[in-house]
N, C-alpha and C positions, 0 to 999 in steps of 0.2 A: 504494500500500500504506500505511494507517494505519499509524502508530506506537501500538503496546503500552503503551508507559508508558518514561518515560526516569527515570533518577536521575542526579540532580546530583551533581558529586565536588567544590564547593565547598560551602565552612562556610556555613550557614545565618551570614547578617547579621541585625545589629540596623536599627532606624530608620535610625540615626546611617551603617550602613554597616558599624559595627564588628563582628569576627565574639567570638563568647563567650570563648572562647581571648583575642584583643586584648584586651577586656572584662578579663579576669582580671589581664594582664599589664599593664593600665594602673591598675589599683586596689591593684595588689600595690606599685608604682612608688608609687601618691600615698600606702599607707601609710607606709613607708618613706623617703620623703621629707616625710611629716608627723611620723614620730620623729625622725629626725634634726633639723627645724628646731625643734621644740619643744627637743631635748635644746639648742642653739644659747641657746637663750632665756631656758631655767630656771636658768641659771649667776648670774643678774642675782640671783635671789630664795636661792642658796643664797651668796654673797658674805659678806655677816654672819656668818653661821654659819662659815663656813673662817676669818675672820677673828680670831674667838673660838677655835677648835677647832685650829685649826692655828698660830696665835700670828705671823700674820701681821700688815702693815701693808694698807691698806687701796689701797697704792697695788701693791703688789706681788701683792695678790687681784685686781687690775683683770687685770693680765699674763693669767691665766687664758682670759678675753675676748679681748682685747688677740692673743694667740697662736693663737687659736681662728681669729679672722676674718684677720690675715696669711696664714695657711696656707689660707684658704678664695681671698684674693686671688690667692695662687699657682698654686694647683691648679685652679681653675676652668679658663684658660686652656689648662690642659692636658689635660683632659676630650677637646675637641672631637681629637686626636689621636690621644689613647687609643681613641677610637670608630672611627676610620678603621683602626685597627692591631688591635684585636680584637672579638671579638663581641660584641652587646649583655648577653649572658648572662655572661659572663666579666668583662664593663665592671661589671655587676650584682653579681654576687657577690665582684669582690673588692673594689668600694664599702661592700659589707654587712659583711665580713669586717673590716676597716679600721675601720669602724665600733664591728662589736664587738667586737674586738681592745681598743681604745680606751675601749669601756666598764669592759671586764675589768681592765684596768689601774688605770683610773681606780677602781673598786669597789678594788680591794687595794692600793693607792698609800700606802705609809708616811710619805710627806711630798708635801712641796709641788712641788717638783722635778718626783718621778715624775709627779705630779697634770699638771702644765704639759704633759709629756711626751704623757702620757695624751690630752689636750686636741687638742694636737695632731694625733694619731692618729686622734682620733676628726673633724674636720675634713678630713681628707682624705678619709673615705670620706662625707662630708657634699657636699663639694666636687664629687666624682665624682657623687655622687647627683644633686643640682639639675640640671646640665646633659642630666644620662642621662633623665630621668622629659621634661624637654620636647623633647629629638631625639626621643625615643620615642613620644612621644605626636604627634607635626607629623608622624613616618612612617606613625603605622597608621591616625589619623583623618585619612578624608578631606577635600579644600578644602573640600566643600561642606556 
């Protein structure tokens, strides 16, 4: 007896193997991990400016930095953890959340202090991000 015609119940793949759905969840991933390391970077080019604005020393604008990437040292380590104990979705949003928590702060930060604070905050969901965007990516693309 021929077969009529069968339908498939997996996601149509790309080239690569990836299905449109992956596709989405890995571009969503490198944007987000392209705001966050840009936000990391652009501290260097607004330094002058806080240092003038905020009547800081130039050594005390470094801290900014300085607290940014400690807290990225810390947390990094701790990612691969967080990943084992909750979902990637949950690992996701409360990287993004931390993040803009962090922005938010930092946007209404009355001084330097809260700014430092702010920094930090925002480095934690930086920290989460990096490691989430390549577990996720080495799970859904395939070796070959």
């Amino acid at each position: 007896m021929a077969a009529t015609g069968t339908v498939s119940s997996a996601p149509p793949q790309t080239s690569s193997g990836v299905t449109a759905e992956q596709s989405r969840v890995i571009w969503l991933l490198l944007t987000a991990a392209f705001v966050a390391i840009l936000n990391e970077t652009t501290m260097n080019v607004a330094i002058p400016f806080l240092i003038r604005d905020l009547g800081i020393t130039a050594v005390a604008a470094q801290w900014l930095t300085t607290a940014f990437m400690l807290t990225m040292a810390v947390v990094i380590p701790i990612t691969g953890f967080l990943l084992q104990r909750f979902t990637t979705r949950q690992v996701f949003v409360t990287a993004m959340s931390l993040f803009s928590a962090g922005t938010l702060v930092a946007f209404l930060a009355p001084g330097f202090e809260v700014l430092v604070v702010a920094r930090v905050i925002q480095a934690s969901g930086t920290a989460i991000m990096m490691p989430l965007l390549m577990t996720t990516i080495m799970t859904i693309v395939p070796p070959a």
